[in-house]
ROFIVEX-741493 format. One record per residue: residue in three letters; x, y, z of N, C-alpha, C in turn. Coordinates in pm, whole numbers, padded with zeros to 5 digits, always signed. Example, Ala and Ser with C-alpha at 12.3 -4.5 7.8 and 13.67 -1.06 7.14 Angstrom:
<pts>
ALA+01319-00569+00780+01230-00450+00780+01320-00330+00780/SER+01285-00225+00708+01367-00106+00714+01290+00003+00787/
</pts>
This chain:
<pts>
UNK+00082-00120+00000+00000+00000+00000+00087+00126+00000/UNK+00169+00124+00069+00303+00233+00045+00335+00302-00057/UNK+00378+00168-00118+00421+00177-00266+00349+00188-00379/UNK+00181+00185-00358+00127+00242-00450+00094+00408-00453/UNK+00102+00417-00253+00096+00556-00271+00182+00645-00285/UNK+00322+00599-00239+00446+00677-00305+00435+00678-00481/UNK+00410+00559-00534+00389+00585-00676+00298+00676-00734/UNK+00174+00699-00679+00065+00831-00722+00110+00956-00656/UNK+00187+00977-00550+00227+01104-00519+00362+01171-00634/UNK+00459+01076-00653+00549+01073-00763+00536+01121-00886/UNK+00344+01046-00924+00291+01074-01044+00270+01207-01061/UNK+00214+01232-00951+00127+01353-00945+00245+01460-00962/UNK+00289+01452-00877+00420+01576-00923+00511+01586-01012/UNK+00526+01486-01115+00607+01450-01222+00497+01542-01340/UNK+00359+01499-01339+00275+01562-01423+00284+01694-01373/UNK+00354+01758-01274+00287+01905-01223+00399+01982-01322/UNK+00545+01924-01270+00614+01954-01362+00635+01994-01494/UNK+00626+01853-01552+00577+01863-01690+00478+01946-01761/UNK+00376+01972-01698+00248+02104-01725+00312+02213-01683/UNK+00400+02263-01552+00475+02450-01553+00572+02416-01684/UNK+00632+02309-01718+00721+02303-01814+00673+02342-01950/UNK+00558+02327-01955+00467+02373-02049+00383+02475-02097/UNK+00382+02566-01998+00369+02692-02011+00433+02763-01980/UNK+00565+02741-01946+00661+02799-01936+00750+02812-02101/UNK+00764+02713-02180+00790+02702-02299+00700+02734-02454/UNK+00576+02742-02395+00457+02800-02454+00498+02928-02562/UNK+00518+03030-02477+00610+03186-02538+00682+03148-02634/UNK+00791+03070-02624+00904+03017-02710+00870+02979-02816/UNK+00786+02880-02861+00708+02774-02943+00575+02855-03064/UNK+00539+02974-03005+00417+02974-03048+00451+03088-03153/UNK+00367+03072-03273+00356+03198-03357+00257+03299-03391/UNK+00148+03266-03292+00066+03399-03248+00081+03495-03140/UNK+00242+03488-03115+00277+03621-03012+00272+03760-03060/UNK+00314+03835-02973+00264+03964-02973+00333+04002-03099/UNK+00484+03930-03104+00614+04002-03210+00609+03971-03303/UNK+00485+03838-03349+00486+03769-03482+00315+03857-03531/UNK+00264+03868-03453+00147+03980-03478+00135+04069-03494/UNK+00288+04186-03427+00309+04332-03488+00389+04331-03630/UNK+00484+04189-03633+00575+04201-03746+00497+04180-03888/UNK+00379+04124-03883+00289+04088-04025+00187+04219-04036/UNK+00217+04331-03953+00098+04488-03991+00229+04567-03965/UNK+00345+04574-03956+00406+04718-03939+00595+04670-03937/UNK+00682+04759-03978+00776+04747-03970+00847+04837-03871/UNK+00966+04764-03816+01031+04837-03684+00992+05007-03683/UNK+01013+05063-03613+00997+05182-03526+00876+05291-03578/UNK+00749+05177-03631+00642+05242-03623+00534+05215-03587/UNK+00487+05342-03482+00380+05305-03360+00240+05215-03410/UNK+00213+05118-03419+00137+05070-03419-00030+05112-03281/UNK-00115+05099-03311-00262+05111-03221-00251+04971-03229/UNK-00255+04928-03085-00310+04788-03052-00390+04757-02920/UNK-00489+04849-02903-00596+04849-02762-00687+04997-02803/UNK-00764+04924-02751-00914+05034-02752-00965+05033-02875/UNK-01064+05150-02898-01157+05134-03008-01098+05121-03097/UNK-00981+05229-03179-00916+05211-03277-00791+05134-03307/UNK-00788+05025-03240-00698+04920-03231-00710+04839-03438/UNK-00580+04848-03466-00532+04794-03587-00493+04652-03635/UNK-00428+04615-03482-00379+04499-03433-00437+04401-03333/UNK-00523+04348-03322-00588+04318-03191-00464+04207-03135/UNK-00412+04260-03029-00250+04198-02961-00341+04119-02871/UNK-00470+04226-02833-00458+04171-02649-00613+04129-02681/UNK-00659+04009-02655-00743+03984-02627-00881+04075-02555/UNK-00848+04061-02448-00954+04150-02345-00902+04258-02360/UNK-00923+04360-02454-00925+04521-02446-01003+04564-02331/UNK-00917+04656-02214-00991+04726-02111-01028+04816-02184/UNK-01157+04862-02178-01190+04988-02253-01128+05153-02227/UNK-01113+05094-02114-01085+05242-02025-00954+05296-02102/UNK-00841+05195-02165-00727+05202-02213-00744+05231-02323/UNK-00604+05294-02392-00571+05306-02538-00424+05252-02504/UNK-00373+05173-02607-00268+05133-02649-00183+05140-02778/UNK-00047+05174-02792+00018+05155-02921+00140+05109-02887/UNK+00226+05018-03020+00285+04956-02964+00443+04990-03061/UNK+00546+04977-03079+00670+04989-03163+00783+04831-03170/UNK+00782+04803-03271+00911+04710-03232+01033+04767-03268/UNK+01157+04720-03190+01273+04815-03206+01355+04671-03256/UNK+01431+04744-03345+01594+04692-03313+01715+04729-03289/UNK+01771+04733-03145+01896+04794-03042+02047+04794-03184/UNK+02027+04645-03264+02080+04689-03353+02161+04779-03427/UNK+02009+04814-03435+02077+04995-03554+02098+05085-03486/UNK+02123+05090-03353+02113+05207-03270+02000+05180-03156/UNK+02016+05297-03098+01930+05286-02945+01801+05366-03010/UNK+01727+05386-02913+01588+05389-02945+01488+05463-02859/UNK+01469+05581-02928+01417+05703-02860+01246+05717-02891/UNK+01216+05719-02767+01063+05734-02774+01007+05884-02722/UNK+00981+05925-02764+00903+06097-02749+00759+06086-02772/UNK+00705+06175-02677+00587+06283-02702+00543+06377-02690/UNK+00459+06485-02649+00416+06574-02646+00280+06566-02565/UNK+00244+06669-02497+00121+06637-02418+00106+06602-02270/UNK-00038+06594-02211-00055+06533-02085-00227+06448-02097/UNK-00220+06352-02059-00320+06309-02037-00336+06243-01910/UNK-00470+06219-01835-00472+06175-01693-00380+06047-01638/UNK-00331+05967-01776-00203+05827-01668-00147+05846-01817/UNK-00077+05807-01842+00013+05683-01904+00088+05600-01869/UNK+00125+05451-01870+00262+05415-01883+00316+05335-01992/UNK+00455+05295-01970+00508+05291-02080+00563+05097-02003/UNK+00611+05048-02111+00621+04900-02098+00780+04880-02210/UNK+00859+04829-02206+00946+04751-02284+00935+04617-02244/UNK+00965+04527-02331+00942+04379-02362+01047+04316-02443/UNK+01100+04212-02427+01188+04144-02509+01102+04053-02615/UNK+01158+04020-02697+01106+03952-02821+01052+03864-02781/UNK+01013+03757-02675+00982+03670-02590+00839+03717-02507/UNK+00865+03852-02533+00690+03913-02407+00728+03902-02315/UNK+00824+03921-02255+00909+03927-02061+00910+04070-02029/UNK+00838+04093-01980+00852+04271-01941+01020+04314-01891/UNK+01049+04382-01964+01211+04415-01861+01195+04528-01826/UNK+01126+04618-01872+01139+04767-01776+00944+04829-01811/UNK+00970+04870-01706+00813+04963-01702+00826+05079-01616/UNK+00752+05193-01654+00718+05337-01585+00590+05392-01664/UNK+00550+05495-01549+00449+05572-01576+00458+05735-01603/UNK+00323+05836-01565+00386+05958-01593+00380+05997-01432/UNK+00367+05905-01356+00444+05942-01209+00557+05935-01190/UNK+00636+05884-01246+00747+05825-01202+00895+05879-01311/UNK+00819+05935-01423+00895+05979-01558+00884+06139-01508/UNK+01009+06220-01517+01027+06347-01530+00987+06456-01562/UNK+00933+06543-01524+00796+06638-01525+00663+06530-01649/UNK+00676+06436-01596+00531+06355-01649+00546+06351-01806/UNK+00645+06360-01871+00609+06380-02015+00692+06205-02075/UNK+00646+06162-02168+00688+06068-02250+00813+06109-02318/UNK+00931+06033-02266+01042+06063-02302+01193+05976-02263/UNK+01167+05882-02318+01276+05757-02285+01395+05779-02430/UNK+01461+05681-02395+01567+05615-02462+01573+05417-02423/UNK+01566+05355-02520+01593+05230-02496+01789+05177-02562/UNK+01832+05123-02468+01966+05137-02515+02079+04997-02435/UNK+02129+04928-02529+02215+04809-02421+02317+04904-02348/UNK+02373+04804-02255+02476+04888-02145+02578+04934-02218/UNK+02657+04898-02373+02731+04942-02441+02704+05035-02520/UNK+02613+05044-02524+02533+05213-02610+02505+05320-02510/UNK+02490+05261-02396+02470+05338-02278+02607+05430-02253/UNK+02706+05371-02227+02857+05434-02259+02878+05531-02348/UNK+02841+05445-02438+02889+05553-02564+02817+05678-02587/UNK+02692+05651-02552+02637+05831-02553+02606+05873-02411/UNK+02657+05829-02321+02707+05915-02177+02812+06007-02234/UNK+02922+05959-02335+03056+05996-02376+03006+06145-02429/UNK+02875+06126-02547+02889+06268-02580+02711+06267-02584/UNK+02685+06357-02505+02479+06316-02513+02439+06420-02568/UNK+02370+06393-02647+02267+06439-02745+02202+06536-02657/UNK+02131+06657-02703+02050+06801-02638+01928+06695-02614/UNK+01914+06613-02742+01758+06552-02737+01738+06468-02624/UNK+01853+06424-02530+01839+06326-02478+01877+06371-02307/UNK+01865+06462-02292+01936+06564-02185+01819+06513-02028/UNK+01657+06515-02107+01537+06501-01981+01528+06334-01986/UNK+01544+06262-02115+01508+06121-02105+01549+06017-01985/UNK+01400+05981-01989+01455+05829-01849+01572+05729-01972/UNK+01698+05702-01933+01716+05574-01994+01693+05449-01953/UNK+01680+05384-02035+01648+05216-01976+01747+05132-02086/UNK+01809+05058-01966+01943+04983-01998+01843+04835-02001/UNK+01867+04816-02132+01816+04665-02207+01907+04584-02225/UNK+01935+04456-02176+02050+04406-02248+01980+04245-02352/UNK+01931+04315-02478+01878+04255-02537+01899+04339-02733/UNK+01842+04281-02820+01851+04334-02903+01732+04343-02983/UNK+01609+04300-02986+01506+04327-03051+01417+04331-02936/UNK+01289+04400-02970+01203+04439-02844+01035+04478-02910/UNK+00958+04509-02778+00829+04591-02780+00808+04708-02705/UNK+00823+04848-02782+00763+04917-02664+00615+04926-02692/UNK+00585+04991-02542+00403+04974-02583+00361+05089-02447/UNK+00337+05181-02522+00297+05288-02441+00101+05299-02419/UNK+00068+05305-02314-00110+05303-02276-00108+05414-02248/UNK-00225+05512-02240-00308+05566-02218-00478+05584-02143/UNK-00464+05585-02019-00618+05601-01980-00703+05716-02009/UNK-00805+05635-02022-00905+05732-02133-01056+05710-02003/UNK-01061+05820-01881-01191+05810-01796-01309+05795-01879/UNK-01348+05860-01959-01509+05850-02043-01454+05908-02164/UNK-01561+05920-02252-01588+05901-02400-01500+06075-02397/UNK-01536+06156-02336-01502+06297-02375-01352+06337-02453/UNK-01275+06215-02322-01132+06229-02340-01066+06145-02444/UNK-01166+06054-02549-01132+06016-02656-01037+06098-02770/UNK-01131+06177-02788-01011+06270-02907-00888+06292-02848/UNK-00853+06351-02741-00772+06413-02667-00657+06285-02652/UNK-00691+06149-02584-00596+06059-02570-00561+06009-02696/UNK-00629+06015-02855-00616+05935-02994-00498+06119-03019/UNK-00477+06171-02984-00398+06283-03045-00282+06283-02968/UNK-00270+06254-02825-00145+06240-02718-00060+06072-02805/UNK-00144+05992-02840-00087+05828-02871-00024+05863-03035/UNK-00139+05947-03130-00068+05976-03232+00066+06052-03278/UNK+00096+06119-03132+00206+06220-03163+00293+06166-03057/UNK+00328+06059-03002+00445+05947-02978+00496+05904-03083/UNK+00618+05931-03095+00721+05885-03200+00820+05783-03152/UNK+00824+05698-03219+00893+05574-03165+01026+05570-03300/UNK+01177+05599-03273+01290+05586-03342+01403+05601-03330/UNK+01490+05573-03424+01646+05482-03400+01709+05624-03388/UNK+01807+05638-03299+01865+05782-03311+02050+05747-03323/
</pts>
């Protein structure tokens, strides 16, 4: 009797395994991710709409309504990777992602420098090199040290009621996502 129940406890956790092993490898395997879904509507460093009404791309399943989303794929590649905007609206934040969908860095407009949209995405060796001589453009930007080479940024927008529609589709349109 032991030994049948050491054998079903064995089982049981051998299958538990094997199933986190399985959605853990899921990401890896699949070709309806986010990067194989922006790469067949848009080419690197242009903002894609992928949440809310005027979504182009449907990325995300359950669109919160309350949200607007757009999204950029980069490649560290050709250079680092400057995201700008203009404006204020009641939240934003901003998201980077590795080609995989692993969040590696996130902020908002609490936490970003007088609240305005204004990063740099850049590996720790690009990071050097324009510490060495920095750009005017790049003087307020948060940087975010990636150590990766292809990516997602994906900047949201909360949108309280219908009013602030126009207002958040004009703050998302005038984010510029590019290689500097």
């Amino acid at each position: 009797m032991t030994r049948l129940a050491y054998t079903a406890i064995l089982s049981l956790f051998g299958a538990g395994i094997v199933h986190i092993a399985v959605l853990m490898l899921l990401p890896h395997y699949t070709e309806r991710d986010a990067w194989s879904q922006l790469s067949k509507t848009t080419d690197y460093y242009a903002m894609t709409r992928i949440g809310g009404s005027g979504a182009t791309t449907p990325l995300v399943r359950s669109v919160d309504p309350l949200f607007a989303a757009i999204a950029c794929r980069f490649d560290l590649d050709d250079g680092v990777v400057h995201v700008a905007g203009e404006g204020a609206v009641p939240f934003w934040s901003m998201s980077v992602y590795d080609r995989n969908g692993q969040n590696i860095y996130s902020f908002n407009d609490r936490t970003a420098p007088d609240g305005l949209v204004d990063f740099v995405v850049l590996t720790p060796i690009q990071t050097i090199e324009v510490r060495k001589t920095l750009p005017e453009s790049f003087v307020d930007a948060v940087f975010v040290e990636a150590d990766l080479s292809e990516g997602i940024v994906v900047v949201r927008a909360f949108v309280p009621d219908p009013t602030w529609r126009a207002s958040i589709d004009e703050f998302l349109a005038g984010i510029r996502c590019e290689t500097a």
